[in-house]
C-alpha positions, 0 to 999 in steps of 0.5 A: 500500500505504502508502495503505490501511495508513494508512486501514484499519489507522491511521485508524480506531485498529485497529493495537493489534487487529492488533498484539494478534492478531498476537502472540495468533496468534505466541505460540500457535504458538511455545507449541506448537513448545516444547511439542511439542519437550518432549514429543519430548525435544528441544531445550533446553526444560524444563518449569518444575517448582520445588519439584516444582511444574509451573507451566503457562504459563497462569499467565505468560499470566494475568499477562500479560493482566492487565498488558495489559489495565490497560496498554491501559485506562490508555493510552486506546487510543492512542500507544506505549503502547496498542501495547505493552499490545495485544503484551502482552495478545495473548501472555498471551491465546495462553498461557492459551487455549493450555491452555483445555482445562485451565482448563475441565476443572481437569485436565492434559489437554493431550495428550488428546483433552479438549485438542483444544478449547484449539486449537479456541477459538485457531483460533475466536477468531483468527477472529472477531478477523480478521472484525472488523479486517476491518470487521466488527462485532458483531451487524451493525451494519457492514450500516447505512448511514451514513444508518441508523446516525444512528438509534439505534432501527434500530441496537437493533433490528439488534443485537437481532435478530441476538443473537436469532439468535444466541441460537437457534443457540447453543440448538440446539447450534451453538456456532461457528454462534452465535459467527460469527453475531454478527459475520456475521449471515447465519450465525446465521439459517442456524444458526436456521432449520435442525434442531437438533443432537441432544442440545441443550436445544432437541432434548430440548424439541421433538423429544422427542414428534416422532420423525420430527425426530428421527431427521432431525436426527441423520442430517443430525448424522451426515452433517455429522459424517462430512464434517467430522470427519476434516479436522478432525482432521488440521487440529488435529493438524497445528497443536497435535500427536496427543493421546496414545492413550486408555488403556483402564481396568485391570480389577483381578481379582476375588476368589474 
């Protein structure tokens, strides 16, 4: 055990990345459990309101990534110090992707169905993290041989073909296809060479005078849908808790 720590984690300088997903991961999960004993009112926990002001914890996060960053940056990624700054960046990252939702719709929808995506893009980027501490690397470039890699040109044409890959997946709608396919090159040609989902800018561009298409790709939309959408779900409920039930608009009465 001692011997693969030492050649996979140690050797090649990859424990401030394990360190830093591992606190990223350990702050997203305690940030839920107060969270969600603030909502349930239990526990000591308060929300964080001077002067009448909620202070969300991206604001700590922002500040923590910052000092983690420069932190790492200044240590030149080795010794106790690039550790200690990988700690730091992973909490700050887990606080401010923790309310991702917030940021990206400039509202307080933390226990809406828009705060679904906060625990989506934690979940997507431990992920992608995880695959390269795993000897992944970026657009497969880990698929060379030690004989390939000394070529520069086969090394460009790697990465540019799969961020080519990547780049149509993501064209046709398929995000988390487009993102795991630039560590795991395979993925993006699957997501390349399939239907488009309906509604992406490549759908409204080629399926736009072809009905048979496009009535195909929303079958195969709403089958994978259907499969996946409920374990979803549950998934995400179980990790960052139910958002709150959609309200229905109050119709004010009319005047006559």
């Amino acid at each position: 055990m001692g011997h693969w720590w030492y050649r996979n984690i140690v050797e090649p300088g990859k424990l401030p990345l394990l360190l830093a997903l591992l606190s990223f991961v350990l702050s997203f999960l305690v940030t839920r459990v107060i969270t969600r004993m603030i909502r349930a009112g239990r526990g000591p926990f308060k929300n964080i309101t001077p002067g009448g002001v909620h202070i969300h914890h991206v604001v700590p996060g922002v500040v923590l990534v910052i000092i983690g960053g420069f932190g790492a940056v200044g240590s030149g990624g080795r010794g106790f110090g690039a550790m200690l700054s990988a700690v730091i960046f992973g909490v700050g990252a887990g606080l401010v992707l923790d309310e991702f939702a917030l940021i990206l719709h400039l509202d307080d929808v933390y226990w809406s169905e828009q705060g679904r995506k906060s625990v989506e893009v934690v979940v997507l980027t431990a992920a992608l993290v995880a695959l390269v501490l795993g000897g992944f690397l970026p657009f497969g470039v880990n698929d060379l041989t030690s004989e390939e890699r000394q070529s520069r040109g086969l090394i460009i044409m790697n990465t540019a073909t799969n961020f080519f890959l990547a780049l149509i997946a993501l064209w046709k709608g398929k995000a988390r296809t487009a993102l795991f396919g630039m560590v795991v090159p395979f993925v993006a040609l699957i997501g390349a060479v399939r239907l488009a989902r309906p509604g992406s800018p490549y759908a409204k561009r080629f399926y736009e005078n072809r009905p048979r298409a496009r009535a195909k790709a929303r079958l195969r939309a709403f089958r994978h849908d259907r499969r996946w959408a409920a374990p979803r779900r549950k998934f995400e409920n179980f990790i960052g808790g139910t958002p709150d039930p959609e309200r229905a608009p109050v119709s004010k009465p009319t005047k006559h």
